[in-house]
N, C-alpha and C positions, 0 to 999 in steps of 0.2 A: 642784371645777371645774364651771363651770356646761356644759349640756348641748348647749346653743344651740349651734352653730358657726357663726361668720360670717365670709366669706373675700371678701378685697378687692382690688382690682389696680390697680397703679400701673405708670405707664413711666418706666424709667433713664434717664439722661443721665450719662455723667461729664464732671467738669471740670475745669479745669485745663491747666497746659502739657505737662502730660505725665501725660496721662489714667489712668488705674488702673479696670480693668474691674472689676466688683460680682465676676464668677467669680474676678478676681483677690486683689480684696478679701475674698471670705469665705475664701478659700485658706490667704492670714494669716495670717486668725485661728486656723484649724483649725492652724497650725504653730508655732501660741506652745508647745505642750504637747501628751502624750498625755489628759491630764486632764482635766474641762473646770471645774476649780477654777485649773489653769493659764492658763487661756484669761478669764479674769473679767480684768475694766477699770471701775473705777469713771467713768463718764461726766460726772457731777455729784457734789455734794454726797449721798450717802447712797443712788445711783442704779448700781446692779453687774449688769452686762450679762454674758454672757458666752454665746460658741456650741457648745452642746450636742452637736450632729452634724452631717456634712455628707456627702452620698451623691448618687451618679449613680441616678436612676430614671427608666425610659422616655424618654430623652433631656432630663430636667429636672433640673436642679441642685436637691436637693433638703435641706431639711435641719433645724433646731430654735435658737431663737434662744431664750433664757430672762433674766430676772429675778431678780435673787436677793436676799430681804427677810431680813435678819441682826438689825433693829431692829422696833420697835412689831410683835413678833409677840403676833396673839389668842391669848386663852387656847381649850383647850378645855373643853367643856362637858358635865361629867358630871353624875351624876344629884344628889350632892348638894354642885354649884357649880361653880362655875368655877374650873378649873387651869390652871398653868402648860404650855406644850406640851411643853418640858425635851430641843428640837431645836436643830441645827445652823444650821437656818433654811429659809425656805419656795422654791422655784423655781417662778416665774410665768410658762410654757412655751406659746409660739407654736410651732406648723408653716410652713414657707414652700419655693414651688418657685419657679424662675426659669428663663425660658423665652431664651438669648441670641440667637436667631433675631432676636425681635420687642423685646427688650429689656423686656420684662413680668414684672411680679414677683406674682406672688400671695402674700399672707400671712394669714394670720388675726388679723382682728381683735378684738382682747379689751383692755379699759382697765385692766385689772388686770396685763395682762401686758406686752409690748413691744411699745411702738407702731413704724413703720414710721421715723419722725423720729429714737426712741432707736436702732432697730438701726442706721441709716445713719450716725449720732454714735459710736456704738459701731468701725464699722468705722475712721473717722478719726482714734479714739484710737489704733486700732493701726496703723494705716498713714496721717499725715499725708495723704499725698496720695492720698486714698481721699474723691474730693469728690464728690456726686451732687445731681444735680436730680430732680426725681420730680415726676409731673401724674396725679393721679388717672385712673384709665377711665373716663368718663361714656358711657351709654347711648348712640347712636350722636348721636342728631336734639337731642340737649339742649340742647349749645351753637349750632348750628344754627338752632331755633328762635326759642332767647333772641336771637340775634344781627339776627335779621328784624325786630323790632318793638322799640318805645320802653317802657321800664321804668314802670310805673306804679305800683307795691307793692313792698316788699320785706318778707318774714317771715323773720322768725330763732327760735329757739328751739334754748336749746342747755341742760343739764345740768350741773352743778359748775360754775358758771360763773367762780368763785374759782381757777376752774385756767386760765383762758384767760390765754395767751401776752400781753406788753405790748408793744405798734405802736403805730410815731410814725403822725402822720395820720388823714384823718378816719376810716379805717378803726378805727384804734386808739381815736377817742371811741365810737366803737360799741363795741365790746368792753368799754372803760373801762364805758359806762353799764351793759350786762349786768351787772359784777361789783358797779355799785353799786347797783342796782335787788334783786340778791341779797342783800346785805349790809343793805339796810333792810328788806327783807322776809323776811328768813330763808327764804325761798324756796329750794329744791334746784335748781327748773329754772326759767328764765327767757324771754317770747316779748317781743319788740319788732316789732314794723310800723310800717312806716314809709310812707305813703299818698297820694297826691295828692287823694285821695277823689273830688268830684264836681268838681272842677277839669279844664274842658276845655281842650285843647289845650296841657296843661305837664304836662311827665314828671320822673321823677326824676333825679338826677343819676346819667348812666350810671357815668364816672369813680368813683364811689361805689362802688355796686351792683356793679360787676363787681370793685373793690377785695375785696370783701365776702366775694363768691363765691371768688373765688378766695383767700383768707384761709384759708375753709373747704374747700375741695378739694381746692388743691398746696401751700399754703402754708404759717405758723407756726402756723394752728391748725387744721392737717388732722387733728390727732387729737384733736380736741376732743371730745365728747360731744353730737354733733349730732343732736336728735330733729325738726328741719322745717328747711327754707332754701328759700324759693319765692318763685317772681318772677312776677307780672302784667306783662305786654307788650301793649301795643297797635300794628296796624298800622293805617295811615290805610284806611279801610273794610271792616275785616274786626272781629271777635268777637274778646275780648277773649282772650290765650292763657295758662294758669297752667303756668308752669315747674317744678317740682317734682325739685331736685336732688338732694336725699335718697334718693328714688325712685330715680330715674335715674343715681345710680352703679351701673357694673358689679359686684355683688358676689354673693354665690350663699349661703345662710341654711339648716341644717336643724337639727332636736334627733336627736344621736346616743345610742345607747346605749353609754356611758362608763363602764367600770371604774372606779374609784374607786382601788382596790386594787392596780392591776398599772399603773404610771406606761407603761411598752413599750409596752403592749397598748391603752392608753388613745391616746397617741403614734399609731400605726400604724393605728388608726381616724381619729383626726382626716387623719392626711396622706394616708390612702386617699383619704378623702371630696374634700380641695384639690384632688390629681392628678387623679382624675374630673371635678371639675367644668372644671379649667383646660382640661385637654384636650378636653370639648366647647366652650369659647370659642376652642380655638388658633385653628383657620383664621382666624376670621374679625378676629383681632388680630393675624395674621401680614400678613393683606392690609392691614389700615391702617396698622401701624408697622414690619414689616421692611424 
């Protein structure tokens, strides 16, 4: 498991005629079984979800959301060659707290393991009417700023780009061309800009741009593999301003020292690290969304 820890935060919504709270939703889950091979829901095709633990800490619902790879498991790699691993299968294990004050969810994000999309699909398997909306945290002034000035640029670059989600609209030909621009280039990661260049006084099409943005921040492909998403803005007499969203999500980044060896101990580090950092962000997400 990689070292890096990176923890991201999103706010709930539910939906529906008759709402079903995320606390009531993981509740659930944790009640299909004592087991947590009882609690597995295949989401998709070859796609097995299932909730590890669920616990009260420091007044945050706290708890473990996993992956479970039963197919195309690696071999291991000894010294003279590659073996079969001759396991049950691999579990690809997120931390997550949730704060029901502010309705904020911190989770960590890891593309190997369960994105935020798969766990909230996950909960709907098991409780139909377990329906959420979710909008990324972005840095306070982000949206703010974009919002002041006329869009002049737009930069994408995104990663696997053969995984990005399919949308109707112009949005979706953006996307579409990422995956085709990958597909002729054999390319892993792929940047598009899109520019007015020295063309004064014609901006981009906002309708666009904020399609785009928002694609990649609350939307279908909020767990995409996004390495830049930046916007150039102009206001009539001011310096050109570069928006930079990638940046500007709320999320908190360190390298832990991670057991290998002891899955618990490995666990109990990662979710130290989330609880610390959420609760130096509570206040100040309590005052904008409670």
């Amino acid at each position: 498991m990689d070292r890096n820890v990176t923890i991201r935060y999103f706010h709930l919504d539910s939906l529906g005629a008759n709402p079903l709270s995320f606390e009531d939703a993981v509740q659930r889950a944790l009640d299909l079984g004592p087991n947590p091979d009882q609690r597995e829901r295949e989401i998709a095709p070859g796609i097995v979800i299932r909730l590890e633990r669920l616990n009260r800490r420091e007044g945050l619902l706290t708890g473990e959301v996993v992956r479970v790879q039963r197919e195309n498991i690696p071999p291991e790699a000894q010294a003279h060659g590659l073996v079969p691993l001759g396991i049950g299968g691999l579990g690809h294990s997120v931390g997550f707290a949730y704060d029901d004050q502010s309705r904020i969810l911190a989770i960590q994000f890891d593309p190997r393991g369960v994105s935020l999309g798969r766990f909230l699909d996950y909960l709907s398997v098991v409780s139909p009417g377990a329906k959420f909306d979710y909008q990324t945290v972005l840095n306070e002034d982000a949206w703010e700023r974009y919002n002041l000035g006329e869009p002049r640029s737009l930069t994408l670059t995104v990663a696997s780009p053969q995984n990005l989600p399919r949308i109707e609209g112009e949005v979706g030909s953006v996307l579409a061309s990422s995956k085709r621009l990958a597909e002729i280039s054999s390319a892993p990661i792929v940047t598009i800009e899109v520019s007015m260049g020295h063309v004064k006084r014609r901006n981009l099409a906002k309708d666009l741009v904020d399609g785009v943005i928002r694609a990649f921040t609350d939307g279908p492909a909020a767990d995409a593999d996004l390495r830049a998403l930046s916007v150039k803005t102009k206001r009539e007499g001011l310096p050109t301003d570069t928006i930079d969203f990638v940046r500007d999500f709320a999320r908190d980044q360190e390298t832990l020292d991670l057991p290998s060896d002891d899955h618990d101990q490995n666990f109990a580090r990662r979710l130290r690290y989330l609880i610390r950092k959420f609760n130096l962000r509570l206040p100040d997400l309590r005052d904008l969304y409670a």
